[in-house]
C-alpha positions as a Python dict, from the first residue, in 0.01 Angstrom:
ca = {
    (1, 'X'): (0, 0, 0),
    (2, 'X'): (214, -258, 196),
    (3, 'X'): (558, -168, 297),
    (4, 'X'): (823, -323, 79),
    (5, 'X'): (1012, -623, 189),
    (6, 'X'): (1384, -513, 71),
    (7, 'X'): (1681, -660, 214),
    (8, 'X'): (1814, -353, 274),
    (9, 'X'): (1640, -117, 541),
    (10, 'X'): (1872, 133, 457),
    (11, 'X'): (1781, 131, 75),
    (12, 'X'): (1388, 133, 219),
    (13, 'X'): (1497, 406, 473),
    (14, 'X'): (1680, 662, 195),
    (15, 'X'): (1320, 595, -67),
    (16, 'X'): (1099, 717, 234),
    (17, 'X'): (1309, 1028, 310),
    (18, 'X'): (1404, 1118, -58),
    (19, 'X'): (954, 1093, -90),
    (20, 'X'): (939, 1312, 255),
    (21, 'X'): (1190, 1550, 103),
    (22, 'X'): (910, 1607, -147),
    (23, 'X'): (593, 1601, 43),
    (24, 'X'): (680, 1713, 364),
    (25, 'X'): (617, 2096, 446),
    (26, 'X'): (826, 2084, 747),
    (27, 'X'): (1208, 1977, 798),
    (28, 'X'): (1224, 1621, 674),
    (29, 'X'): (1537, 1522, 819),
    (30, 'X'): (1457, 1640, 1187),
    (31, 'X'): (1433, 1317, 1444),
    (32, 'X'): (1353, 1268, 1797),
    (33, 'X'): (1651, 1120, 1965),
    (34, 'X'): (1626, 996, 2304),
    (35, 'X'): (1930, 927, 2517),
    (36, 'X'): (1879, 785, 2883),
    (37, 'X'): (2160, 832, 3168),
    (38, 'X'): (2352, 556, 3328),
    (39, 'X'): (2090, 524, 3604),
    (40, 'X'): (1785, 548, 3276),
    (41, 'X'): (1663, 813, 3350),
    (42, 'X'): (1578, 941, 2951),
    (43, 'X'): (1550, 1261, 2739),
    (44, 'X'): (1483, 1328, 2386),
    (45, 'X'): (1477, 1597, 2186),
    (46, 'X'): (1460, 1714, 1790),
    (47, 'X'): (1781, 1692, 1602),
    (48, 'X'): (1861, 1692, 1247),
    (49, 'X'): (1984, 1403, 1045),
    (50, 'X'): (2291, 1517, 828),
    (51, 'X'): (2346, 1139, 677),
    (52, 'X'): (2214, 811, 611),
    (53, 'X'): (2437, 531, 478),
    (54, 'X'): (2533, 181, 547),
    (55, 'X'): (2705, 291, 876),
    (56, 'X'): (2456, 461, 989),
    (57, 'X'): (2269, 780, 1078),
    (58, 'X'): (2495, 1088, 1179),
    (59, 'X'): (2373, 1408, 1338),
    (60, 'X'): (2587, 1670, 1530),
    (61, 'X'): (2566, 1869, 1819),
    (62, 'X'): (2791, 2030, 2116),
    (63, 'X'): (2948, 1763, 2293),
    (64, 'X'): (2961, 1879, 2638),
    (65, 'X'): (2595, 1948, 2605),
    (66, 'X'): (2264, 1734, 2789),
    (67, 'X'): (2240, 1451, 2538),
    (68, 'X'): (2644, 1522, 2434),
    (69, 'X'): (2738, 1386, 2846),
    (70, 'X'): (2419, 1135, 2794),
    (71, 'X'): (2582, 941, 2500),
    (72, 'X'): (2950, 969, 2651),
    (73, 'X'): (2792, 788, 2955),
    (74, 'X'): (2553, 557, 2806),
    (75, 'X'): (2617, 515, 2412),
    (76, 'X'): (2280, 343, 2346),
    (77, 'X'): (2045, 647, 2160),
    (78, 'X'): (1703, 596, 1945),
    (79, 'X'): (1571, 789, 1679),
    (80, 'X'): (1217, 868, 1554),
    (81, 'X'): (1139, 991, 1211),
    (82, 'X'): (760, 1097, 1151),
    (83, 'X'): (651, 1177, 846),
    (84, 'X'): (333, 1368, 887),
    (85, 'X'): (265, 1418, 475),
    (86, 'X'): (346, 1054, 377),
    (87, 'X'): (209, 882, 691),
    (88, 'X'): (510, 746, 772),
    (89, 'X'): (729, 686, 1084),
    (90, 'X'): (1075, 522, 1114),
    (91, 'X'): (1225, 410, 1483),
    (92, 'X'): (1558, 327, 1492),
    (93, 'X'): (1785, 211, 1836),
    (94, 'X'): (2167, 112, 1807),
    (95, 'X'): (2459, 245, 1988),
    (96, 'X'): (2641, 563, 1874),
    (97, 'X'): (2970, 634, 1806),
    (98, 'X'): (3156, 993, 1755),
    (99, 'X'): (3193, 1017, 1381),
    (100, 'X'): (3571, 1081, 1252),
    (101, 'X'): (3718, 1442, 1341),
    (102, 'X'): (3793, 1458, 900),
    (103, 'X'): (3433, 1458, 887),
    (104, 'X'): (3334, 1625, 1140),
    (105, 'X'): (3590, 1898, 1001),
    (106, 'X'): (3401, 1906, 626),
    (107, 'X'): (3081, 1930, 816),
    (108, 'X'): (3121, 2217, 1001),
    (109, 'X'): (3317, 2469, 755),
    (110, 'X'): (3048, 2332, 505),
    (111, 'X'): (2743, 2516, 755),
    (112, 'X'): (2632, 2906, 708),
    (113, 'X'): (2933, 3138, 894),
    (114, 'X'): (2652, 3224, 1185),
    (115, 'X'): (2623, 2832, 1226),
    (116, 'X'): (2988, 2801, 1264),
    (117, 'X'): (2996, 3120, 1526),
    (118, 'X'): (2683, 3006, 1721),
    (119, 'X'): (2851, 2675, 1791),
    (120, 'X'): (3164, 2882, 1943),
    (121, 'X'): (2933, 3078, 2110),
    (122, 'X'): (2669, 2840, 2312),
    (123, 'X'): (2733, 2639, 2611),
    (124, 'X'): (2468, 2450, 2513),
    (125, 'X'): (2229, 2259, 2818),
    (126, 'X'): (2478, 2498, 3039),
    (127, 'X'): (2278, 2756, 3265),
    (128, 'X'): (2247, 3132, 3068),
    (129, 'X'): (2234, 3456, 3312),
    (130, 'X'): (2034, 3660, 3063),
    (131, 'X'): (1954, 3648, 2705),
    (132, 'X'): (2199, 3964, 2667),
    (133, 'X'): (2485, 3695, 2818),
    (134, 'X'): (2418, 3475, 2475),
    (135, 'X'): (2456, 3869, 2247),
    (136, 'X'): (2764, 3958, 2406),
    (137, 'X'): (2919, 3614, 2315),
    (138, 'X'): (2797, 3613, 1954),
    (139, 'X'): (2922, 3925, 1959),
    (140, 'X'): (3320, 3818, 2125),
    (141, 'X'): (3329, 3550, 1894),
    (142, 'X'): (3184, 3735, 1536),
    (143, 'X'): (3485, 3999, 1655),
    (144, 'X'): (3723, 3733, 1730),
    (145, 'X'): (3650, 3513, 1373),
    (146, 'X'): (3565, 3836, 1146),
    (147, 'X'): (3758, 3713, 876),
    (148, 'X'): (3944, 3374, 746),
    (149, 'X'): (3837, 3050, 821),
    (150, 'X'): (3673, 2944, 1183),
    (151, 'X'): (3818, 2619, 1316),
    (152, 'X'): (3597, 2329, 1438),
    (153, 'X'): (3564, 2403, 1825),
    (154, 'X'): (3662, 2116, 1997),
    (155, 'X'): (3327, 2059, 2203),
    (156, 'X'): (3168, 2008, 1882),
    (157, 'X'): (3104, 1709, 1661),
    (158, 'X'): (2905, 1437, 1525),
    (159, 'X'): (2721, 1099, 1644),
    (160, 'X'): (2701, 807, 1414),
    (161, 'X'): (2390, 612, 1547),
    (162, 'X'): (2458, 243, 1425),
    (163, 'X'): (2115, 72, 1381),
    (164, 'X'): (2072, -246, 1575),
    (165, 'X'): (1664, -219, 1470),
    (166, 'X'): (1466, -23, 1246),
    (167, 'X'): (1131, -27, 1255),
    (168, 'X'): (881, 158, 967),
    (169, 'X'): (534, 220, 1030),
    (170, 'X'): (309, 321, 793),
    (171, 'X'): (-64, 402, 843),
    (172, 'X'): (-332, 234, 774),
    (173, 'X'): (-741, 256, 748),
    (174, 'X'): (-904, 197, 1120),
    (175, 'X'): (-522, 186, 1286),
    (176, 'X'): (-477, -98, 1115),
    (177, 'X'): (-151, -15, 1036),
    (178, 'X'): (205, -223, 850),
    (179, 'X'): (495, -271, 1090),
    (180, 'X'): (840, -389, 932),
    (181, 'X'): (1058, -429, 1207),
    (182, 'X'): (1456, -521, 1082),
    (183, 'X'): (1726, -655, 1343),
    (184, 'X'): (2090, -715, 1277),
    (185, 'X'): (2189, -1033, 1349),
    (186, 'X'): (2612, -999, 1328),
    (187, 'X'): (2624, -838, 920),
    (188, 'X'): (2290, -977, 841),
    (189, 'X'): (1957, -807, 860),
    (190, 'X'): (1654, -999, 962),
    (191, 'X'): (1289, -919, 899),
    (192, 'X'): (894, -910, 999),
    (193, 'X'): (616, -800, 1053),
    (194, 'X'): (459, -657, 1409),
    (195, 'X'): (93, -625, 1469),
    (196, 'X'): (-28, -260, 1441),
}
């Protein structure tokens, strides 16, 4: 089956990961997001995609950590979707921009209590002593928040990557496979097809 030309990569995007939400045993929304330093030198690791719209794809994470001083430095970030049930794969690169603190707010007091606590509680990327250092801070901040509602800590937010390309793959017999590459040309999106 041949990708679908759409106008809208986003529209073709949101079908693929509604169809991985079904099919995929794993966590559909995780990505691979590379980040590269000023001097680009790159890193990637998983993350998980918390929205998908016109503006783009938003994840969060601890500011201050690795890829947190990575994007403050160098805003440019790509993400890789792979689909290993539906033999699919979606690349996107833009630049990234810190998503409002409102909804960065919702975010975080919608995520479990020991999601909210953990986030207080990690210096993430930051050198740990011992294992028993990361305890004894769960356990300082569980004490300190043990009842009402636990503010956003400051170090933490979301990234809006804004797609400047999207690329989906899609497998095919003998690696023959369909490439639908988009770019953004000012509002517009362009379109075509890559050799496999």
């Amino acid at each position: 089956m041949t990708i679908p030309e759409l106008d809208d990569p986003m529209t073709l995007f949101n079908s693929w990961l509604h169809e991985a939400e079904d099919k995929e045993d794993d966590i559909p929304t995780a990505a691979c997001l590379a980040t590269a330093t000023t001097s680009g030198i790159p890193s990637a690791r998983m993350v998980l995609l918390k929205g998908a719209d016109p503006d783009g794809f938003v994840f969060y994470t601890n500011l201050e950590s690795r890829k947190g001083a990575e994007l403050l430095d160098n805003p440019q970030a790509a993400l890789c979707f792979h689909w290993k049930s539906i033999r699919r794969q979606v690349r996107i690169e833009g630049r990234t921009t810190k998503v409002p603190s409102v909804e960065a707010d919702e975010y975080f007091a919608s995520r479990p209590r020991a999601a909210q606590i953990g986030a207080w509680a990690s210096s993430q990327s930051k050198t740990l002593k011992a294992p028993s250092h990361l305890e004894e801070r769960l356990a300082e901040f569980t004490a300190k928040f043990n009842s009402g509602t636990i503010p956003r800590p400051e170090h933490w937010s979301g990234y809006r990557v804004i797609p400047e390309r999207i690329e989906f793959w899609q497998h095919g017999d003998f690696r023959l496979h369909d490439r639908l590459c988009y770019q953004r040309e000012g509002g517009n999106w362009s379109r075509e097809w890559l050799f496999p």
